[in-house]
C-alpha atoms as an extended CHARMM CRD file, in Angstrom:
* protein
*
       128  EXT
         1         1  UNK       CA              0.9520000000      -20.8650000000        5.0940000000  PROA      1               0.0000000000
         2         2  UNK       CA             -0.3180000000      -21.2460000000        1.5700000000  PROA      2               0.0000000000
         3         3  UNK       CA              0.8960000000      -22.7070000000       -1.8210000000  PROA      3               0.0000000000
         4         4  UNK       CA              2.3150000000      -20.1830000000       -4.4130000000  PROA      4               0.0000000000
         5         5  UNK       CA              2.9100000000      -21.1040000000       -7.7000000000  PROA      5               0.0000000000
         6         6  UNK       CA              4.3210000000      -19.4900000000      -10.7220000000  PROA      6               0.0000000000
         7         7  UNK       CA              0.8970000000      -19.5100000000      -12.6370000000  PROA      7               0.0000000000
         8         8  UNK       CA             -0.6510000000      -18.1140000000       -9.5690000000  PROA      8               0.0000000000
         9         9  UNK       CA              1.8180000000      -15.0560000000       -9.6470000000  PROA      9               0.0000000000
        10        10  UNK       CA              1.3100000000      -14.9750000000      -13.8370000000  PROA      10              0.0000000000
        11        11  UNK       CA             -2.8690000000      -15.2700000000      -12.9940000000  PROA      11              0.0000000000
        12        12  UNK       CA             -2.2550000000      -12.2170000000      -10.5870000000  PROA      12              0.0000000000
        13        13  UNK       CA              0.0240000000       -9.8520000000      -12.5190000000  PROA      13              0.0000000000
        14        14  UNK       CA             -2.3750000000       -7.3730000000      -13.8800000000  PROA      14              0.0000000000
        15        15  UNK       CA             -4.4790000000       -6.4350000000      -10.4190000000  PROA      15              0.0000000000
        16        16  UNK       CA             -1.0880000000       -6.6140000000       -8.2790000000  PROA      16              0.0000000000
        17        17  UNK       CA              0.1890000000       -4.2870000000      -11.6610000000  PROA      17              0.0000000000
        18        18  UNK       CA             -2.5620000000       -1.6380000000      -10.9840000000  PROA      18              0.0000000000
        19        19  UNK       CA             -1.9550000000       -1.7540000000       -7.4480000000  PROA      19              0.0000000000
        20        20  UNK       CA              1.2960000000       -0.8870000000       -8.1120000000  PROA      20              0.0000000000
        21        21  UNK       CA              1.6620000000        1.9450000000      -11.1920000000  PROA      21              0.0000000000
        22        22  UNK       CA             -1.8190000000        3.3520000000      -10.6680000000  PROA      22              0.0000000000
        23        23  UNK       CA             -2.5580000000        6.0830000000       -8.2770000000  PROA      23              0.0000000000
        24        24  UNK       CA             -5.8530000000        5.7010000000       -7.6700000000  PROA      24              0.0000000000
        25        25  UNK       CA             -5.6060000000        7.9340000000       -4.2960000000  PROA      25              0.0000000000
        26        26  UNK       CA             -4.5550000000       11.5100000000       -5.7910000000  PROA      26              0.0000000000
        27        27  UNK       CA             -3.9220000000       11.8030000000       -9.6700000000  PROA      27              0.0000000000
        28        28  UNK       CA             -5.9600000000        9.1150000000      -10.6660000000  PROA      28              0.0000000000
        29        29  UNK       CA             -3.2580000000        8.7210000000      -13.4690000000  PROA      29              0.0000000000
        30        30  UNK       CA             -0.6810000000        5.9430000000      -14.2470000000  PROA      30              0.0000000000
        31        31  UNK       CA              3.1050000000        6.3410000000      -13.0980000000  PROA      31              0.0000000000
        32        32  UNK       CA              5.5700000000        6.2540000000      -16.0940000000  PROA      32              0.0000000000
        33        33  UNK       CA              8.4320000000        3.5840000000      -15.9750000000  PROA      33              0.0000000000
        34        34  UNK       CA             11.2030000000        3.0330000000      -17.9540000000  PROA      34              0.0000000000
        35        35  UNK       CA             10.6900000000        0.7360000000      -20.7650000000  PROA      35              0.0000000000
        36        36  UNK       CA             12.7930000000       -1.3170000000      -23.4010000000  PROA      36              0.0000000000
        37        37  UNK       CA             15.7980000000        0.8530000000      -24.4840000000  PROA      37              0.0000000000
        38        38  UNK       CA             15.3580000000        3.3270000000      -21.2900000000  PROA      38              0.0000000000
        39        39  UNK       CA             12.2690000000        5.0390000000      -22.8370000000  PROA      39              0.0000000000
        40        40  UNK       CA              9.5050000000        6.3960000000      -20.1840000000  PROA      40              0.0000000000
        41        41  UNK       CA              6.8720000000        4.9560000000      -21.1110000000  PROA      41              0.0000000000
        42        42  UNK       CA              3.4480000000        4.8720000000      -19.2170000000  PROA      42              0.0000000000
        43        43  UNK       CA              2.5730000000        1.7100000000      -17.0740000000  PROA      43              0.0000000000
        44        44  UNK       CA             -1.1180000000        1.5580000000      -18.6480000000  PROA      44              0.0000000000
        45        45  UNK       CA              0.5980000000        0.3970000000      -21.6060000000  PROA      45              0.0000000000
        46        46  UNK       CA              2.2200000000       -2.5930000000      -19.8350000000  PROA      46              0.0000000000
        47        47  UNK       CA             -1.3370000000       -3.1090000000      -18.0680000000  PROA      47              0.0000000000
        48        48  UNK       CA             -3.2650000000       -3.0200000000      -21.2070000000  PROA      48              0.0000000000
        49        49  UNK       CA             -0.8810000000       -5.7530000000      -22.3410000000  PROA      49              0.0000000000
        50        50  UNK       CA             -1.1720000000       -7.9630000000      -19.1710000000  PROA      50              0.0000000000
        51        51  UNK       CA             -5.0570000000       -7.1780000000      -19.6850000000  PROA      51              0.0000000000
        52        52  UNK       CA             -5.0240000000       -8.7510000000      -23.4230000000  PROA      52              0.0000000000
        53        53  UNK       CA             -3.6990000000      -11.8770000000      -22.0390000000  PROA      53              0.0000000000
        54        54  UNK       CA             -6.6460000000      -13.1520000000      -20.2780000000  PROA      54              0.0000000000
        55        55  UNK       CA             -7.2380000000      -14.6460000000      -16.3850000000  PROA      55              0.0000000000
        56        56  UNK       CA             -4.7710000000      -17.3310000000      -17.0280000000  PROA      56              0.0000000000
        57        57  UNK       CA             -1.6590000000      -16.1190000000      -19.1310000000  PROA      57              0.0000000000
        58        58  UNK       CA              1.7290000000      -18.0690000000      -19.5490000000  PROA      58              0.0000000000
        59        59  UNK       CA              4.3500000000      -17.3010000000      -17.6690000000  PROA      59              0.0000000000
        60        60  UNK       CA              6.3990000000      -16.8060000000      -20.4820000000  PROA      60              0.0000000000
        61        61  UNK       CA              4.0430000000      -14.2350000000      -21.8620000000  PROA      61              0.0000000000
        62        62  UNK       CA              3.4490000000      -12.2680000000      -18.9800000000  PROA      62              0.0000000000
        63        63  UNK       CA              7.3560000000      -12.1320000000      -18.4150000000  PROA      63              0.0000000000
        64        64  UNK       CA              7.1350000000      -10.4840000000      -21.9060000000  PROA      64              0.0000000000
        65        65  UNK       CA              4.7500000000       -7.9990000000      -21.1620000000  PROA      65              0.0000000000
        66        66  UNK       CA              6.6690000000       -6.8210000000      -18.4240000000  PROA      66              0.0000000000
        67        67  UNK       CA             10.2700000000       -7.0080000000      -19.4710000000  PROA      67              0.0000000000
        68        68  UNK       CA             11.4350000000       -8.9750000000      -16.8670000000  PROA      68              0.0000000000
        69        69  UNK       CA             10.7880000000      -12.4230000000      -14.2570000000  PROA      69              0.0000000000
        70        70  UNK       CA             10.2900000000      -10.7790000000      -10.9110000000  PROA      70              0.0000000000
        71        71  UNK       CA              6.8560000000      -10.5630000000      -11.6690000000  PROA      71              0.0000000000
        72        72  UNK       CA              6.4930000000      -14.6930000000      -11.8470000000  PROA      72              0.0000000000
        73        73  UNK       CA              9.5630000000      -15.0820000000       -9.9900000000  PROA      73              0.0000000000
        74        74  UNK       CA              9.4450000000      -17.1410000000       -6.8060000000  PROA      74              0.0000000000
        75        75  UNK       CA             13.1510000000      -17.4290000000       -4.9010000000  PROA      75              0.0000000000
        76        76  UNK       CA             13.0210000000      -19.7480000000       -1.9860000000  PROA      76              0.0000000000
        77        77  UNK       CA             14.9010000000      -18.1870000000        0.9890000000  PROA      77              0.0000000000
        78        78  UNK       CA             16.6190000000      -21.0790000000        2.3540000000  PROA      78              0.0000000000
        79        79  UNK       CA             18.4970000000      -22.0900000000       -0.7260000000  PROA      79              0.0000000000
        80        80  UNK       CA             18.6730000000      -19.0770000000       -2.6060000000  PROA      80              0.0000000000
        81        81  UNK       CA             16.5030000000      -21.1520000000       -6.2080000000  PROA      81              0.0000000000
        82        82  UNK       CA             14.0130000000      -19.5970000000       -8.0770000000  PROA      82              0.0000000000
        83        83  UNK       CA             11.3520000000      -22.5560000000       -8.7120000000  PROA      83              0.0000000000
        84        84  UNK       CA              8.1860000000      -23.3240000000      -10.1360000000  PROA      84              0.0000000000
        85        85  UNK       CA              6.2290000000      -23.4140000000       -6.6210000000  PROA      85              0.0000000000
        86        86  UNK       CA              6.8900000000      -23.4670000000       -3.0010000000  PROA      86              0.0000000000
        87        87  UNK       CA              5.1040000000      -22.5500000000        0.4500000000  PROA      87              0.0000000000
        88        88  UNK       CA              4.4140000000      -18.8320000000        1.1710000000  PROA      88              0.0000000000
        89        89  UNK       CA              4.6970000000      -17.9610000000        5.2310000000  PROA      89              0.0000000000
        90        90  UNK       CA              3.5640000000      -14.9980000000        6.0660000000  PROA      90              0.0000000000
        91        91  UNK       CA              4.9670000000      -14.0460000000        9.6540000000  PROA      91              0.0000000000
        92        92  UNK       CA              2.9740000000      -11.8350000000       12.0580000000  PROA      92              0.0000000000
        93        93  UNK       CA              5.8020000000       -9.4280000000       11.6170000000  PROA      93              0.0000000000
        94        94  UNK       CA              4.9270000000       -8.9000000000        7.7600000000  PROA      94              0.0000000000
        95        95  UNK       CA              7.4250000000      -10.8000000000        6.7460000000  PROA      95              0.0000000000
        96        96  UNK       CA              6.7710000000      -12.9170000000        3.5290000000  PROA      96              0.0000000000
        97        97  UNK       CA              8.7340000000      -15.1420000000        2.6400000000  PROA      97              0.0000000000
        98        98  UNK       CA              8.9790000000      -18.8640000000        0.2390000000  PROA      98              0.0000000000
        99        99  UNK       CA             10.2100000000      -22.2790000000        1.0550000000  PROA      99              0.0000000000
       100       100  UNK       CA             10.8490000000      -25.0500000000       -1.8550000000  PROA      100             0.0000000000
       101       101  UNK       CA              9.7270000000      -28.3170000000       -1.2700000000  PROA      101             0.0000000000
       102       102  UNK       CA             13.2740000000      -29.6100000000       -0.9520000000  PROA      102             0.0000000000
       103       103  UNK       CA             14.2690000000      -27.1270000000        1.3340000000  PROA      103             0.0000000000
       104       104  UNK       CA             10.8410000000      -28.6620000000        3.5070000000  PROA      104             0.0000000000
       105       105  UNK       CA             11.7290000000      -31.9520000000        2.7690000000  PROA      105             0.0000000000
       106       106  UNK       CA             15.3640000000      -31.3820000000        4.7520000000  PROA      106             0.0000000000
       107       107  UNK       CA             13.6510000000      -29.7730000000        7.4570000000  PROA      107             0.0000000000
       108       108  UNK       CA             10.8570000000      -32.4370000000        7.7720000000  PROA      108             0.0000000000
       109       109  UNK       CA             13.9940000000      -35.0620000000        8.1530000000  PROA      109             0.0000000000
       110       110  UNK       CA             15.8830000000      -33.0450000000       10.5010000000  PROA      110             0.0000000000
       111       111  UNK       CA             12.7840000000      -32.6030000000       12.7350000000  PROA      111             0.0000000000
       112       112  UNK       CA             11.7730000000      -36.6060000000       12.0420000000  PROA      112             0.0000000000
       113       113  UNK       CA             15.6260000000      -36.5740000000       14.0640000000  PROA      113             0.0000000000
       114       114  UNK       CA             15.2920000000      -34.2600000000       16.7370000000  PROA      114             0.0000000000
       115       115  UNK       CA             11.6530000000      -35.4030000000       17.5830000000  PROA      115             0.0000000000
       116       116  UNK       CA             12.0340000000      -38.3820000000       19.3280000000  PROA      116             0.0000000000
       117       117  UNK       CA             14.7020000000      -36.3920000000       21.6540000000  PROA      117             0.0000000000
       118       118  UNK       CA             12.9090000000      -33.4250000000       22.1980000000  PROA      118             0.0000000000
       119       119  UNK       CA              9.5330000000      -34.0300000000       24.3550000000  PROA      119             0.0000000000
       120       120  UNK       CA              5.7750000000      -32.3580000000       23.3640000000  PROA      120             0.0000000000
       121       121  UNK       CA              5.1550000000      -29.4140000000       25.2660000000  PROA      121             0.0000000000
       122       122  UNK       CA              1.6330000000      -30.4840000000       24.9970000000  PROA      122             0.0000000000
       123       123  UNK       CA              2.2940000000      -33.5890000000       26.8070000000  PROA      123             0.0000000000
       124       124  UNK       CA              1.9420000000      -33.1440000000       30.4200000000  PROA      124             0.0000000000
       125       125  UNK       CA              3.6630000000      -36.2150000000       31.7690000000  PROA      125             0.0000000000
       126       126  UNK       CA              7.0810000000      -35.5000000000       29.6450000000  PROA      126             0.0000000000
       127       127  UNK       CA              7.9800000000      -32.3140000000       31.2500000000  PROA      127             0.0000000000
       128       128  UNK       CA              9.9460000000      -32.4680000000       34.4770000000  PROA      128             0.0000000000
């Protein structure tokens, strides 16, 4: 579990950018994307872009560079919001997913409920 945040996924954009329109394995060349008014353009243009604005760029601005949110974009899966920051689980399946503190916050009370029902596994003398 970790704590994503907006910023963190605006501080990120340009590596995770590379990682994504470079091919640094065969053609050592940038993919082309499609650009404002469907035009291919090539991704190093975005990246310079993303580059110019520095370790710590707005979200705002790095939405901008890109075109669109799903760069900075962080939907929790519980109740479907896009918000500001939330808890990142990564599963030992791969799976990745978010959770918004209010989403946790329900959870936490329904398990404050349960737990006074439901006996510790690590307690040896409630099992029987």
């Amino acid at each position: 579990m970790d704590i994503i945040t907006q910023q963190n996924k605006a501080n990120t954009t340009a590596t995770r950018w590379m990682e994504k329109y470079f091919d640094s394995r065969k053609t050592k060349m940038w993919k082309n994307i499609i650009g404002p008014e469907d035009q291919w353009i090539s991704s190093e243009v975005v990246f310079d872009k993303l580059v110019e604005l520095g370790d710590e760029p707005t979200v705002k601005d790095v939405i901008e560079a890109t075109g669109n949110s799903s760069w900075t974009d962080i939907t929790c899966l519980e109740c479907g919001c896009c918000v500001e920051a939330a808890v990142l689980f990564n599963s030992k399946t791969e799976f990745v997913f978010h959770v918004c503190h209010e989403c946790l916050s329900t959870a936490m009370s329904l398990i404050g409920k349960e737990k006074k029902s439901v006996p510790r596994r690590e307690d040896p003398e409630s099992i029987q």
